[in-house]
N, C-alpha and C positions, 0 to 999 in steps of 0.2 A: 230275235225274240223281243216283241215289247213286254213293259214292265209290268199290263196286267195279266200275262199267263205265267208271269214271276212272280205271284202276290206275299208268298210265303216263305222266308228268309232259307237258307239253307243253313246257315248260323248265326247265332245270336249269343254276344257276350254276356255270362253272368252279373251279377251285381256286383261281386267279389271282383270280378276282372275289370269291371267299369271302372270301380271306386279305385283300384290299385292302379289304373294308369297313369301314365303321367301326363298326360294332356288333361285328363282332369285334375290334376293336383293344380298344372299349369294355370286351367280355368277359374279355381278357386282364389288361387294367388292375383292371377290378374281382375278377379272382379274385388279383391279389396285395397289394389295398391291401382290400379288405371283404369277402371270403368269398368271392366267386360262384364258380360253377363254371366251373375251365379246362377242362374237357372236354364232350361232350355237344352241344357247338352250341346253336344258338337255342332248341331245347328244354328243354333246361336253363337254359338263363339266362334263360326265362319263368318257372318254374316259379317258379326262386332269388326271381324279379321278385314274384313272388306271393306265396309264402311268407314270404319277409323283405323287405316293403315298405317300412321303413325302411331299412332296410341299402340297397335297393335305388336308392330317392330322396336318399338322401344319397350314393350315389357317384356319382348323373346332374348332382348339380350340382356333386360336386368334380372329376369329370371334365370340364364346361361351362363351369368356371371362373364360375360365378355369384356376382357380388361381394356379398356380405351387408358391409350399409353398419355394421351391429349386429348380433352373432352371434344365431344360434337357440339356444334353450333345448331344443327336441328336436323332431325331423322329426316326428311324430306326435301329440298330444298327446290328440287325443279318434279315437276309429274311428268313432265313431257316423254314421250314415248315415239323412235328414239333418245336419249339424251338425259333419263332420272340422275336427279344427284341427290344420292343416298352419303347419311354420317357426315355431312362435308366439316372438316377440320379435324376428326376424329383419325389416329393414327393404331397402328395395332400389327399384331403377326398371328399369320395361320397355324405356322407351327409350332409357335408358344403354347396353344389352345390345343393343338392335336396332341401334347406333351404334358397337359398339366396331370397326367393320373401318375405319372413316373414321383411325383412328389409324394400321394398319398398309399400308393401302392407298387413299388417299386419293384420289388420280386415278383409281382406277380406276372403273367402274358401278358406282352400289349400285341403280339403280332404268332398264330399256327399256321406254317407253312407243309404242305403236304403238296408232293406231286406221285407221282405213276411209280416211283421205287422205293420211296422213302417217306419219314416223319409218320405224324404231326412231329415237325421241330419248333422249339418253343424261341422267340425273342423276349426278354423279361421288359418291362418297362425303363428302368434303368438300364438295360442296355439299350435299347433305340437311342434314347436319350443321348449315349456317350457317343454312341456311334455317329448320331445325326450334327454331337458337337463337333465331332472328330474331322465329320467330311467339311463341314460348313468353314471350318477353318480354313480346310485345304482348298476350296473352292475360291476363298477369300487370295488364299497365298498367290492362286493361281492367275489372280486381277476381275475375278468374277466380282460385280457390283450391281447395284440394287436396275433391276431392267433388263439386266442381258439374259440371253438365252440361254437354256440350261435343256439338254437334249436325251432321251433316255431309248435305247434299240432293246429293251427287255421283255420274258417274261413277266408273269405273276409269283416274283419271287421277293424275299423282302430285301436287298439289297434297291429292289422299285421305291420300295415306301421309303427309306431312308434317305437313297437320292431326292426325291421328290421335297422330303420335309428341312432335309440340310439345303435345298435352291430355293425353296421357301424362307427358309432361315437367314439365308444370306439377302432376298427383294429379291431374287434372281425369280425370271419366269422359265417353269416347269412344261416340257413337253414330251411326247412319248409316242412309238409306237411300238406294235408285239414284233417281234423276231419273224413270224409267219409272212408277213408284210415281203415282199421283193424291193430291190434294191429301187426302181422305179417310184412304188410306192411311197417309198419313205420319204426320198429326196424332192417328192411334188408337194411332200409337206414340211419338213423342214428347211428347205432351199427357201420357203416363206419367208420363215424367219431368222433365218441365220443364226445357229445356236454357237457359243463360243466352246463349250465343252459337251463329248458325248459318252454317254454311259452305254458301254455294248457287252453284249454277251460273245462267247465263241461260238454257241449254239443253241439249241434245246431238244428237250426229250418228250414226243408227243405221238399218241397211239403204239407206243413199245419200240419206236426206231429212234435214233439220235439222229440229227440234223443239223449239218454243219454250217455256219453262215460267218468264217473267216474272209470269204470272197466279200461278200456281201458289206461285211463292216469295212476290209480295206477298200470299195467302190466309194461307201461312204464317204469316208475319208479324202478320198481325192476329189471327190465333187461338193465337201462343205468347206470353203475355203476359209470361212472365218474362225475355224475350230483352232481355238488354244491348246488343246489338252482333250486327248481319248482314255478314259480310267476302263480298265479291261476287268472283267467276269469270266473268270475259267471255270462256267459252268458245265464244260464237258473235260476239264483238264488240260484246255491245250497252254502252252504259254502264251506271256502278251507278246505279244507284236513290237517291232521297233518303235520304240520314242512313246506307247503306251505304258498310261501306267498303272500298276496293280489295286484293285480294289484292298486289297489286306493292309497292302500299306498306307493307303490316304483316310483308311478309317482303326487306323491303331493308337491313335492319341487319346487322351483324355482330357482335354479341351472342355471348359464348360459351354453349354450352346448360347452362343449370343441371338438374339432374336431381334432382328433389323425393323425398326419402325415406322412402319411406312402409310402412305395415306390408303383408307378404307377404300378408294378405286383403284390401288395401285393393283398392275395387273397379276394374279397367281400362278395361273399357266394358258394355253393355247390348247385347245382340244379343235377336233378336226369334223368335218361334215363327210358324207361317205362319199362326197367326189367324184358322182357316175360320170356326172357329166362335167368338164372340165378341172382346172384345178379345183382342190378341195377345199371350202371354208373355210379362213383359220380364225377361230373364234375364241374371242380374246373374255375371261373374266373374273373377277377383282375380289383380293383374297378378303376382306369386310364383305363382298357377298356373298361368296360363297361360306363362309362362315357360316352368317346367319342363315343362310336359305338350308344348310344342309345340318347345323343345331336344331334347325326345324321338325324338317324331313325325317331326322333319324332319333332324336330324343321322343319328339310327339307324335308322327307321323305312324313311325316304325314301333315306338315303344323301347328305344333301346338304352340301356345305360349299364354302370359297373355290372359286372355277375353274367354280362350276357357275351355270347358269342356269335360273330356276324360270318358269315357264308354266304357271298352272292357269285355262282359261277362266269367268271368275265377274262377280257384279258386287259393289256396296259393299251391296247390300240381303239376300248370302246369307254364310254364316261363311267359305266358301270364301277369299272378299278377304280377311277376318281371318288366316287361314292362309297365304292368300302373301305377306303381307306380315310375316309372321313369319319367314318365306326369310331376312330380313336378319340375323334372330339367328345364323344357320351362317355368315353371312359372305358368303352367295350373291346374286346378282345375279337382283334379282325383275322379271317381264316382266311388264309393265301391258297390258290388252290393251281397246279403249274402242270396243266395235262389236258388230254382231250378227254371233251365232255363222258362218251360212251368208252373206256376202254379200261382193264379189259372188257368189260361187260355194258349192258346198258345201264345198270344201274350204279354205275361209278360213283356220280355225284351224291346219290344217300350214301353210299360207303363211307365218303370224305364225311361227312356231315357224322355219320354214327362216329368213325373214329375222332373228328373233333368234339364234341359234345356240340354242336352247334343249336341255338335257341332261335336261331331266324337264319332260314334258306334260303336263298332268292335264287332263281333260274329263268332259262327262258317258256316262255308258252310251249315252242315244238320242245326241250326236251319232256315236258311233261306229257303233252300227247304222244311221243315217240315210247314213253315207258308204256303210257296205257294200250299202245299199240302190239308193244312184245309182252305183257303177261308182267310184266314186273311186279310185286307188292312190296312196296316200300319197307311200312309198319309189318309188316310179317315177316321179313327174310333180315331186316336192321333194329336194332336198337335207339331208333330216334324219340324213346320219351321225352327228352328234352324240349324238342324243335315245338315252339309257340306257334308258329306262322313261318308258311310256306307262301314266297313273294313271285311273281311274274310279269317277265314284261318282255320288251323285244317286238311282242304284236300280240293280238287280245288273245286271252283266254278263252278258248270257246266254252260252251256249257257242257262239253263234255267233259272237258279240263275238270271243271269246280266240282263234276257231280263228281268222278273217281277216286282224283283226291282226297275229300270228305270222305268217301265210301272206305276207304283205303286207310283212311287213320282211326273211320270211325268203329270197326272193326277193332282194332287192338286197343280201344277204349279213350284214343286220345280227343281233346276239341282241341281240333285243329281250324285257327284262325288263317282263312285265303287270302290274301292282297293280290289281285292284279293292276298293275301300275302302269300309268303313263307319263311319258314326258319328252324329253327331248336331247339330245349334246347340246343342243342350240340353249337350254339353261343347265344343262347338267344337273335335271332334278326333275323333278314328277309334279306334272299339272293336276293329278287326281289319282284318286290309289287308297293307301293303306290308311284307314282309321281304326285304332283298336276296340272304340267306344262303339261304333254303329252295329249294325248286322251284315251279313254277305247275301247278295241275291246270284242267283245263278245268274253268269254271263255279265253281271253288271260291275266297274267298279268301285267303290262304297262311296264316294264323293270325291268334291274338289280339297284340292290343300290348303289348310289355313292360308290369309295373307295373297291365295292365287283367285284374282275375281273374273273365274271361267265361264264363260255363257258361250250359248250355241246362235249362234247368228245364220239368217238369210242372206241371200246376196243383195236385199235390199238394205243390211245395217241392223234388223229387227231382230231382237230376242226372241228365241223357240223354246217350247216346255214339250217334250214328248215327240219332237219330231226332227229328223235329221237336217241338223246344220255345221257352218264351219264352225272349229275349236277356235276360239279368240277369246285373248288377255287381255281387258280394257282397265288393267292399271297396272301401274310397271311391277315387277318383281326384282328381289334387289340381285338376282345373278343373272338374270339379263344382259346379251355380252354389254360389256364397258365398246367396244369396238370390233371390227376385223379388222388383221393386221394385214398391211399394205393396201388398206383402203382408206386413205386418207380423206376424200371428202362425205365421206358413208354412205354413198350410193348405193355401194352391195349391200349393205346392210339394210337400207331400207327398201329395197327392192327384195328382199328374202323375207320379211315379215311385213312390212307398211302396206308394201304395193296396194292390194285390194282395200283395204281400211284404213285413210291413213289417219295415224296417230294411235292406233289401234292392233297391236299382237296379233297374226294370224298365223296358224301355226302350219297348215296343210291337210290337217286330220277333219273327215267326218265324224260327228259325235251325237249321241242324244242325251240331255238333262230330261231324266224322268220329273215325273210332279213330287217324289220323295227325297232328291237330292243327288241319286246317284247316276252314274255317267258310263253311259254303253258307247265303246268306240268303234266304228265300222272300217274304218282302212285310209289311207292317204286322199282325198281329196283331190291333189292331182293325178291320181290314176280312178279318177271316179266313173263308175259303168251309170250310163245315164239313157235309161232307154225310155223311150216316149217319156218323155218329162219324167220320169221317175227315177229320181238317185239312187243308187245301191251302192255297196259297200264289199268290199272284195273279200273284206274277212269274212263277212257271212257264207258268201261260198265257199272258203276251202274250211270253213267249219262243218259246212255239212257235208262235201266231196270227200274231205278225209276220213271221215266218220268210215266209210267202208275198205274194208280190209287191203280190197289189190290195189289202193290209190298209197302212194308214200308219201307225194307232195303236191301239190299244183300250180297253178298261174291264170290266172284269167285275165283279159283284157278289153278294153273297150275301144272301137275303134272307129270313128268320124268319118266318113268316105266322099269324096270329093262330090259324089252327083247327088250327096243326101240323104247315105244310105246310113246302118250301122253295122258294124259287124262283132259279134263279141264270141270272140274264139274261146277254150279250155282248155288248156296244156296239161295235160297229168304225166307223172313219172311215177311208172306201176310198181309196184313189190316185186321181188324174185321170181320167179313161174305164173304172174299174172299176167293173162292175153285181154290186149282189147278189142273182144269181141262184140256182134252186136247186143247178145245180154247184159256185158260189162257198161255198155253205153247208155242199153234203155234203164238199166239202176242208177244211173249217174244221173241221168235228166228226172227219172220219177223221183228220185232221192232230192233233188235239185227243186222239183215242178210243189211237192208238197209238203217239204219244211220249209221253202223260200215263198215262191210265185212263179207262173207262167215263164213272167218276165225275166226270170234269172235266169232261164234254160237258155243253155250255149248255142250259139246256129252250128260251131262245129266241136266238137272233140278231136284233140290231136296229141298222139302218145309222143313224151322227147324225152332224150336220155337223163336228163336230170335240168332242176329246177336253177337258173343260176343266182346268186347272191352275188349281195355285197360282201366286204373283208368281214362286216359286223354281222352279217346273217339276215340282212333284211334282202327280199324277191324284189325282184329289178322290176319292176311293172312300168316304171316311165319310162327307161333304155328298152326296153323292150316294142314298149309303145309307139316310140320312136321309131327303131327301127321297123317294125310294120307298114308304117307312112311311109319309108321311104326314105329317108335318112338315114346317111352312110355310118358305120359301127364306129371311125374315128371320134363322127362329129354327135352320134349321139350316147353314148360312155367313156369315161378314161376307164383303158383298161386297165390299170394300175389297181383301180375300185374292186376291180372284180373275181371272186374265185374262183373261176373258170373262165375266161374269157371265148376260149375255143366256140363255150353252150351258143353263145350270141351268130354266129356264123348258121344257126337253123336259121332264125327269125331275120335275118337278113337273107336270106336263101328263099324266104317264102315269100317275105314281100317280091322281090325279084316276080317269083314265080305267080303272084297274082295279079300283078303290072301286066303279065305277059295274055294272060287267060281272059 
């Protein structure tokens, strides 16, 4: 969709709602204590954000009240990209900061946990607090210090966030993944880093079955050699295990939490890259960045602080968890949510939301299309008065996303503010997304993020206004990883972002900067379908292929042929009782031929049993691509990545089969 058949907002914040946010309070504050501009709205104080980056980052944390334990020497000290040194001298803790509302509000929630049988159950403030003193101690006892690894096999349960904030508490770096994960999985990511302690569950309860994974944690076990101590989670009842030991007991003290002072890059925890192809990224970044980058995101970005309740459906295995549990830093009350998305019904996750009073929901794009697909009505069958803003991300929102939603809330009388977001693990935070102050346009999302100076570049270096280029970061952000770990001269690391620009952020993603600010994303860039010189963008097609009823999911692919040629196949995975017949097909390409172009029509259509993903939910479209060419399924995915690995065995089967033809 370009932005002039989008000319007329699909919502527009009042004046009441302008004036009440807090990025405008933030703006007012900062044009009379550091420069910014009082005039001009969010436009302008991106710009300020851009242009005086320091100015900019020092007023978000004198504004955040960010307690520097030992002052900074100067917010900036190197630009260079890799390599920014941010705060340098400046010492601090994340979990001090994730903790401070237990002082001013101590009964009240800091953490509602609901999964598939139970709750909302409530964590008070004062108890996180005791709790996170309690482990942080035992972590201490156990010889855990400021650097070593600290490992978590969980759901989205709060015993996560407590672990996380007590290895926080101690300098210790924080890693995780979800239970759903195989035993392979995990140990291609933590075998990285060698964690001395791990926090594991005995199971979990997901789509109405329990799932046992006592094999799985004792494999653990004998394959992470440097582990001091496994603290055990009887969350289906079993007991611990030999020589583990019990969660009840290493958080039964009342210990006050000591909060370890460490320097602003010291690193906070390890999140992972989705690993199709080889080992997986471990990307290292630094509890002063993420701090501030995620005070950012969540105070201004989102709108969020005391009185509100955060709700983003995720698990411990994608940054999303990282992010809601950073909720705690506004002071906000984070909803844990420990089940599969659709179950019993499709509309689980409004349910979660109506029964926690949630004020901001965030999900992914497909489950939002998947409601609109089964008849769901949120606002009419739930009580979600509450909910300000319903957030997405995972992969764009199509325009069908924006119009239902709106239609859906606007019906039971609510203004409902949309964010669709994007971003990355690679900064664990959104390159552009939610403003509360702008308007929403269908399919577009509202701008870039304070502080993130995004432009769309050609492969020549050149800034684009209006027309698809790569997403690139031409000045550092301060969660930018500090490093990958075991990459000691950062050659991965500049080879994952530098390569094409160097000095220069490239993130992977096709994008457009309309001329009013706001940023349409079209799909990854390295799976980019590029026919006679024209770039296209993958999401536009299963925006518009899914749009009809017998399609569930899709895949499209672009593919380079050795004598010259191109081929750009359609994968669909139909609905229950739907035949791909030839009227199925000529709706698919006329559907295809006149909301896209000529040029997006597939040369074939091919029906597969289903779409494969990553562990995070993102379409394999490079492993896929890969193997098309001709490259064997070893060498192009780890199947560890993958949730279903078996899907990949068609697309290897075909290329074969058109070698042969």
């Amino acid at each position: 969709m370009t932005p002039a058949a989008n000319a007329a907002p699909l919502w527009q914040p009042d004046a009441e709602r302008i004036a009440a946010a807090r990025v405008t309070r933030f703006q007012s504050w900062a044009a009379e204590h550091h420069g910014a501009p009082a005039d001009g709205g969010y436009p302008a104080l991106h710009r300020w954000s851009v242009e005086h980056l320091e100015d900019f980052w020092r007023a978000l944390a004198d504004w955040s009240d960010v307690r520097f334990s030992t002052p900074y020497e100067s917010v900036l000290a190197d630009r260079a990209m890799p390599g920014a040194r941010w705060f340098p001298g400046a010492a601090l803790n994340y979990a001090e900061h994730a903790l401070r509302a237990a002082d001013e509000r101590p009964g009240e929630p800091a953490l509602l946990h609901v999964d598939e049988t139970h709750g909302p159950a409530e964590t008070s403030w004062a108890e996180l607090r005791r709790q996170v003193g309690a482990l942080a101690a035992q972590l201490r006892a156990l010889g855990v210090r400021p650097g070593d690894r600290v490992s978590g096999y969980l759901p989205n349960i709060p015993q996560a966030v407590t672990a996380l904030l007590a290895t926080a508490a101690v300098g210790a770096v924080w890693t995780s993944c979800a239970p759903d994960f195989g035993a392979r999985s995990v140990l291609d990511r933590f075998q990285q880093v060698e964690p001395v302690v791990l926090f594991a569950v005995d199971g979990y309860r997901y789509g109405g079955k329990e799932h046992d994974r006592t094999e799985t944690v004792a494999e653990l076990r004998r394959e992470l050699p440097t582990l001091r101590a496994v603290v055990h989670i009887p969350l289906l009842g079993a007991p611990a295990p030999d020589g583990a030991l019990d969660w009840s007991a290493v958080t039964s003290g009342d210990a006050e939490p000591v909060f370890e002072q460490v320097p602003f890059d010291h690193p906070l925890w390890v999140l992972y890259s989705s690993g199709t192809t080889g080992l997986p990224k471990a990307i290292v970044q630094s509890q002063g960045g993420i701090l501030l980058e995620h005070l950012k995101q969540l105070a201004l970005q989102c709108d969020l602080g005391p009185g509100d309740r955060f709700f983003w459906y995720t698990s411990t295995g994608w940054m999303m968890w990282n992010f809601l549990v950073s909720g705690l830093l506004t002071g906000t009350t984070v909803v844990l949510y420990d089940g599969s998305p659709g179950h019993p019904a499709v509309d689980a996750q409004w349910n979660v939301a109506e029964r926690t009073g949630a004020t901001f929901f965030g999900t992914s794009a497909a489950y939002v299309m998947a409601c609109r697909k089964a008849g769901v009505h949120p606002a009419r069958d739930h009580d979600l008065s509450r909910i300000r803003c319903v957030a997405t991300t995972g992969s764009p929102l199509p325009p069908d996303g924006f119009r239902w939603l709106h239609d859906e809330f606007a019906d039971s009388g609510a203004d409902l503010w949309i964010a669709s977001v994007s971003g990355g693990t690679d900064v664990c935070s959104c390159f552009a997304g939610a403003v509360p102050t702008l308007p929403v346009h269908i399919g577009e999302l509202q701008a870039a993020c304070l502080g993130t100076d995004l432009q769309s570049w050609d492969p020549h270096g050149e800034p684009l206004i209006g027309e698809v280029g790569e997403l690139v970061v031409v000045n550092p952000m301060p969660s930018m990883p500090i490093r990958f770990w075991n990459d000691p001269d950062g050659s991965r690391y500049r080879e994952s972002y530098f390569e094409m620009f160097p000095g220069v952020w490239r993130h992977g993603d096709w994008i457009t900067l309309t001329d009013r600010g706001s940023v349409i994303i079209h799909g990854r860039s390295d799976s980019t379908l590029n026919r006679q010189g024209v770039r296209m963008g993958s999401a536009d097609i299963y925006e518009a292929v899914e749009r009809l009823p017998e399609i569930r999911e899709s895949l499209v692919i672009g593919l380079e042929e050795p004598e010259g040629g191109y081929w750009m196949p359609l994968f669909v995975h139909l609905a229950d009782g739907a035949v791909l017949d030839q009227d199925l097909r000529d709706r698919i390409t006329g559907t295809i031929r006149e909301q896209l172009s000529p040029r997006h029509v597939p040369d074939d259509i091919v029906e597969i049993p289903a779409v494969p993903h990553t562990l995070t939910g993102k379409r394999l479209e490079v492993p896929v691509k890969r193997l098309l060419q001709g490259t064997a399924l070893t060498q192009a995915v780890n199947p560890g990545s993958v949730d279903d690995v078996g899907l990949l065995t068609f697309y290897e089967d075909l290329a074969r089969t058109r070698r042969r033809s």
